[in-house]
DRENDREN-759802 format. One record per residue: x, y, z of N, C-alpha, C in turn; residue in three letters. Coordinates in steps of 0.05 Angstrom, whole numbers, padded with zeros to 5 digits, always signed. Each point is the difference from the previous one (the first is absolute). Layout:
<atoms>
XYZXYZXYZALA...
</atoms>
This chain:
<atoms>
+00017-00024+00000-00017+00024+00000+00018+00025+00000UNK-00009+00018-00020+00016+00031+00007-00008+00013+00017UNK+00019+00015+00015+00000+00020+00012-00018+00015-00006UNK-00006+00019-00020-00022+00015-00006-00025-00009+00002UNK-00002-00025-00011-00020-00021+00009-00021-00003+00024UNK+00031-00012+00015-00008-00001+00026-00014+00022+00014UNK+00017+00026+00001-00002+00016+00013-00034+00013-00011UNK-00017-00002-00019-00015+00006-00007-00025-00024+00011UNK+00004-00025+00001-00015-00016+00008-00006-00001+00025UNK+00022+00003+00022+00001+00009+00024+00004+00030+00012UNK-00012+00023-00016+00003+00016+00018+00001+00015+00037UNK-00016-00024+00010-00003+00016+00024+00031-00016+00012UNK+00012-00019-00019+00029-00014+00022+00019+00026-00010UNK-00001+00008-00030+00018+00022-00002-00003+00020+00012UNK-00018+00015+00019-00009+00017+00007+00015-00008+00022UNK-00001-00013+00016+00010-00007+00023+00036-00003+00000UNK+00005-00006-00018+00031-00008-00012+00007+00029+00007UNK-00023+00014-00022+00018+00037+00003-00006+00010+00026UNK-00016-00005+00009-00001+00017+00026+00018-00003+00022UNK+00007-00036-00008+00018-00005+00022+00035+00013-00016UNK+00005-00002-00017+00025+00016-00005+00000+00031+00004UNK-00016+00013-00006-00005+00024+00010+00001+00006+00031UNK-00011-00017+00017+00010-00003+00023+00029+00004+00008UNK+00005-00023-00011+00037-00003+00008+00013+00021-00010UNK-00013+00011-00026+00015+00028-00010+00007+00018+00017UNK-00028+00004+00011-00008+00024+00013+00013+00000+00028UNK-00002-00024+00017+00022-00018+00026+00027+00009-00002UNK+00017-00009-00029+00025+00007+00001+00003+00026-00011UNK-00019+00024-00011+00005+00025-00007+00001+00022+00031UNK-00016-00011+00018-00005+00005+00021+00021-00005+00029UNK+00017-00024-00012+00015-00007+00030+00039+00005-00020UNK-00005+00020-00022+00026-00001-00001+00012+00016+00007UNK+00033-00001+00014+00007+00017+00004+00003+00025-00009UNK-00006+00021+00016+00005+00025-00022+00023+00020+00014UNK+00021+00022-00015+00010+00012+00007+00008+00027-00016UNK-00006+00016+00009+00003+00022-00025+00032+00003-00005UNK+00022-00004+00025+00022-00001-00014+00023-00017+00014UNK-00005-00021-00017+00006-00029+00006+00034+00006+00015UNK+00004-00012+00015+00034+00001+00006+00013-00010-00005UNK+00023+00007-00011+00028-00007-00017+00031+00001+00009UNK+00011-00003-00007+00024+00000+00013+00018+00016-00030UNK+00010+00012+00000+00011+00008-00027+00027-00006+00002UNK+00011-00003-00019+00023-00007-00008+00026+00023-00009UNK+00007+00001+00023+00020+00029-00014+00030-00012-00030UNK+00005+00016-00013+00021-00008-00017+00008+00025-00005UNK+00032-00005+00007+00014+00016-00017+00004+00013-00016UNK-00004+00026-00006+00002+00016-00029+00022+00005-00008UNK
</atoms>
């Protein structure tokens, strides 16, 4: 069976498929670290 197929024969499982990835999207858009200015260590060299 195709994909397109499927996903048309069973709409309410695709519906649920997306909602649940949108979830997790939205989970890891939400718990990631954020920093406006990340810290670094710089590297001095010689001119």
């Amino acid at each position: 069976m195709k994909i397109a197929e499927f996903s048309v024969k069973n709409s309410q499982f695709t519906f649920i498929i997306f909602l649940g990835v949108l979830a997790l999207g939205l989970g890891s858009l939400l718990n990631m670290p954020r920093a406006e200015d990340p810290k670094f260590s710089p590297r001095a060299s010689p001119l």
